[in-house]
N, C-alpha and C positions, 0 to 999 in steps of 0.2 A: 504494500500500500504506500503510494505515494503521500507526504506531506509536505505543505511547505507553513514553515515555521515565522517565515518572513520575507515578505514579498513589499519593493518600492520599485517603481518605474518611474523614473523623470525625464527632464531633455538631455540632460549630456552623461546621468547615471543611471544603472540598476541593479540595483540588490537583492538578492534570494538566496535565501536559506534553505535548504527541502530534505528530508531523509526520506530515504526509502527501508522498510519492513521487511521484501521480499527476502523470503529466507533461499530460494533455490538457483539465483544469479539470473542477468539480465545482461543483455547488449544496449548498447547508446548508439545506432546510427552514426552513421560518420556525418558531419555536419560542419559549419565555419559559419563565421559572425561580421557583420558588418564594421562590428569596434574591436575596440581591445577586449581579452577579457582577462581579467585576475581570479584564477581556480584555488578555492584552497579546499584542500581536504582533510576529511574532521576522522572521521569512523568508517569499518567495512574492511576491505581487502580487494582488489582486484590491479587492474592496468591501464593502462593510456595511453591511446596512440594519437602520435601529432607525424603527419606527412610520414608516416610509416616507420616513424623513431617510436618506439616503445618504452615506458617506462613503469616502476610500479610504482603501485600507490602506498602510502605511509602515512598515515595520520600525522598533521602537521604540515606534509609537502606543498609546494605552491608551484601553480603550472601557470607560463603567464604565454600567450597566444595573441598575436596579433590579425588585424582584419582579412578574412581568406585564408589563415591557414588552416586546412582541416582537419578534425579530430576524431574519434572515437575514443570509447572507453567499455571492457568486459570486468564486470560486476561479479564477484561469486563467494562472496561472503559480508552478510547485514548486521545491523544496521547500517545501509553506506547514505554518508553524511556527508553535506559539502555546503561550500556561501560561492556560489560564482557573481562575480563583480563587471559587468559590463561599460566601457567608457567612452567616449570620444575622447581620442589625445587632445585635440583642440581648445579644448575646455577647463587644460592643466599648461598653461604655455608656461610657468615658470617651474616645470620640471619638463620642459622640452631637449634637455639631455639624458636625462636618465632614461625618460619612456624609448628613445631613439637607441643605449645602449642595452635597454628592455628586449625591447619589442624587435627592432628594426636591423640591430648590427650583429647579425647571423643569417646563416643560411635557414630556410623553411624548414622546419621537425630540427632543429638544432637546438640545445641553449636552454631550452621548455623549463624542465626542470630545476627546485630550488627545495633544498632539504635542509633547515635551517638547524643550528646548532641547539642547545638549551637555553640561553640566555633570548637568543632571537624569537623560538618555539612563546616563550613567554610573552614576549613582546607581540608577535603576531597574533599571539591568541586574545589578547587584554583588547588590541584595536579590532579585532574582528566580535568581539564581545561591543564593544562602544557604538561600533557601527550597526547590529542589529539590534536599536534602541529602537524606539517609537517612532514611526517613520512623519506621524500624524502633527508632531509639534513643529512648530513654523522652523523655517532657514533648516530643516533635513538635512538637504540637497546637497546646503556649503557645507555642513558640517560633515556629511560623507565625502566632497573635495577631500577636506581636510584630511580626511582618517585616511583616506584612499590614499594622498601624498605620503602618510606616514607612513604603508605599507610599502608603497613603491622607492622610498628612498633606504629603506633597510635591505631591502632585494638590491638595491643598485651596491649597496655596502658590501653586502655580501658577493657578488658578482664580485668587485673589484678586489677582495681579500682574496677570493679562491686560491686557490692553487693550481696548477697548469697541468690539467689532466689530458690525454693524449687519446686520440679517435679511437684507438684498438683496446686502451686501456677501459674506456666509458662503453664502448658497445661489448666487451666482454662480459661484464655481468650480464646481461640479459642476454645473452646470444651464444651458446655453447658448444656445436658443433659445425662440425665444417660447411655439411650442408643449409644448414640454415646460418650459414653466415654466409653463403654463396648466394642465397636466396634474399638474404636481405642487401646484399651489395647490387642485387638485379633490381631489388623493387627501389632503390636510391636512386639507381641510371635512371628507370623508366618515369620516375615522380620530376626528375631533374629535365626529363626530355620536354615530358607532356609541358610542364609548367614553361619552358623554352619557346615551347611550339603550341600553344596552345591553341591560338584560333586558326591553326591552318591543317590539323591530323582531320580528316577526313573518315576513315576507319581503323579500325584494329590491324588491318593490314598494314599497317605504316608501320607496328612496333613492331608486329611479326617481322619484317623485311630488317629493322633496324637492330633485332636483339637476336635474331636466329633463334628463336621461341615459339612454338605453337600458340594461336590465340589464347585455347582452352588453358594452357601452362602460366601464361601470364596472367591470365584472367585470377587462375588456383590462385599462387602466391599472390598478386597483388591482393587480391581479399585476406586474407590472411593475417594479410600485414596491417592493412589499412578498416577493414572490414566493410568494403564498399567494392563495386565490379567497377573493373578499368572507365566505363562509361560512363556510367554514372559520378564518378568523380572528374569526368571531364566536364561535363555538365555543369556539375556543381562549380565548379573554377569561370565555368565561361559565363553563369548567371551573374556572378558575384563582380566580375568584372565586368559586365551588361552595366549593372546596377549602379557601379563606383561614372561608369561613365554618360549613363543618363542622369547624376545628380549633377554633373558638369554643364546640362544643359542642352546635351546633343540630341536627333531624330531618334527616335526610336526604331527607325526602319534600318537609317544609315549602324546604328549600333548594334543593332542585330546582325547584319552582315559584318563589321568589324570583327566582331567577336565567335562569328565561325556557324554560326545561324542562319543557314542559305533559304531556308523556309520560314519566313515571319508569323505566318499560323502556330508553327509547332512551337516558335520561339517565344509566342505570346504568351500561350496556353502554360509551359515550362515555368514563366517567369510569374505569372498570377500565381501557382500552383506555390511557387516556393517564396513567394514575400507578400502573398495577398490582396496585391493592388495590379493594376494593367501597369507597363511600363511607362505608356505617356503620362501618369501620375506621379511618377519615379521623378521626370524630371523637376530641374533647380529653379525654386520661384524665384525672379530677380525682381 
């Protein structure tokens, strides 16, 4: 059973709180957000994949995701508990370096990951406790700013303390034989291509011809990894970039074709379906 313990939606934030009950584990859809988002997790067991980087989960960790990059997560031990925090960077310009060495200054499924020491765990947990106050009393919003800044500037702390852990050394814990480190070195090239080429792959034939892979093969592992079929995550890539570029103001016709949408019926139908308005509504009131 789903709850949510604390729900705010505003214009540049939102906050939720939710635990789930279900005792016998659940999949998340592979999914990405229009803003930022700051994940922290409370309680449960399970994993989380960002652009086919896997991590697990730990009571305490904090996964922070920037707009478009997409996620999933396998659930298989309750109560799993979390506060995802949704943002527009825009909204925080005077921590316009951090969110940029946050969010922005790594490769896509890189970096995700922040597993805070004891003193930090305290810290994080005190402002994520502050933050799901009463959402109902005046000035919220600034005062979720606020909290939100303190979160993100002890994540930037922590970033710049780390220590200098090495690609073979970080995908080793999770990754322990050969073939599935062969497997996950394939689904990095093909996340790396798609996202390269993204409004111009036509079919599955393009990666077939590019990786020496049978569709069905690429299809197996890329789910696996990501828990979405190769298509459906191209989809999800070209909406989201439809989206970013009809708030800029552009045709909706002409954007459609940009973005690899040769048929505007099916590109309409797609984009109502996954943001719930028609695209000419998408665009940027001036």
């Amino acid at each position: 059973m789903k709850e949510k313990l604390f729900n705010y939606a505003g214009k540049g934030i939102s906050v939720v709180h939710t635990r789930d009950d279900a005792t016998d584990g659940f999949d998340v859809g592979l999914h990405a957000h229009r803003n930022y988002e700051f994940y922290y997790f409370i309680s449960g067991s399970g994993c989380y994949a960002v652009e086919g980087t896997e991590y697990s989960l730990e009571p305490g960790c904090v996964l922070v995701m920037r707009e478009g990059e997409a996620h999933t997560a396998h659930i298989y031990g309750a109560p799993y508990e979390r506060i995802c925090i949704h943002f527009a960077p825009e909204t925080m310009p005077l921590l316009e370096t951090e969110i940029r060495e946050l969010y922005r200054a790594r490769p896509l499924g890189k970096g995700n990951q922040f597993r805070p020491d004891e003193r930090s765990s305290a810290f994080l947990s005190a402002c994520m406790e502050r933050l799901c106050r009463d959402c109902e009393r005046e000035g919220y919003e600034d005062r979720a700013r606020t909290v939100l800044g303190m979160l993100l500037l002890e994540l930037y702390r922590l970033k710049q303390s780390a220590p200098i852990v090495t690609e073979s050394e970080r995908e080793g814990v999770a990754i322990g034989d050969a073939e599935a480190r062969g497997n996950a070195e394939t689904v990095r090239r093909i996340l790396a291509y798609i996202n390269e080429n993204l409004t111009t792959i036509k079919n599955l034939d393009v990666l077939e011809q590019e990786f020496f892979f049978s569709k069905s093969y690429i299809n197996r592992i890329f789910k696996r990894a990501t828990g979405s079929s190769v298509w459906d995550y191209i989809v999800l890539k070209r909406l989201l970039l439809a989206h970013a570029l009809l708030k800029e103001g552009k045709q909706a016709s002409i954007v459609a074709s940009e973005c690899g949408f040769f048929d505007y019926s099916s590109f309409y139908r797609q984009y109502r379906r996954r943001f719930g308005v028609s695209p000419q509504s998408a665009k940027k009131k001036n």
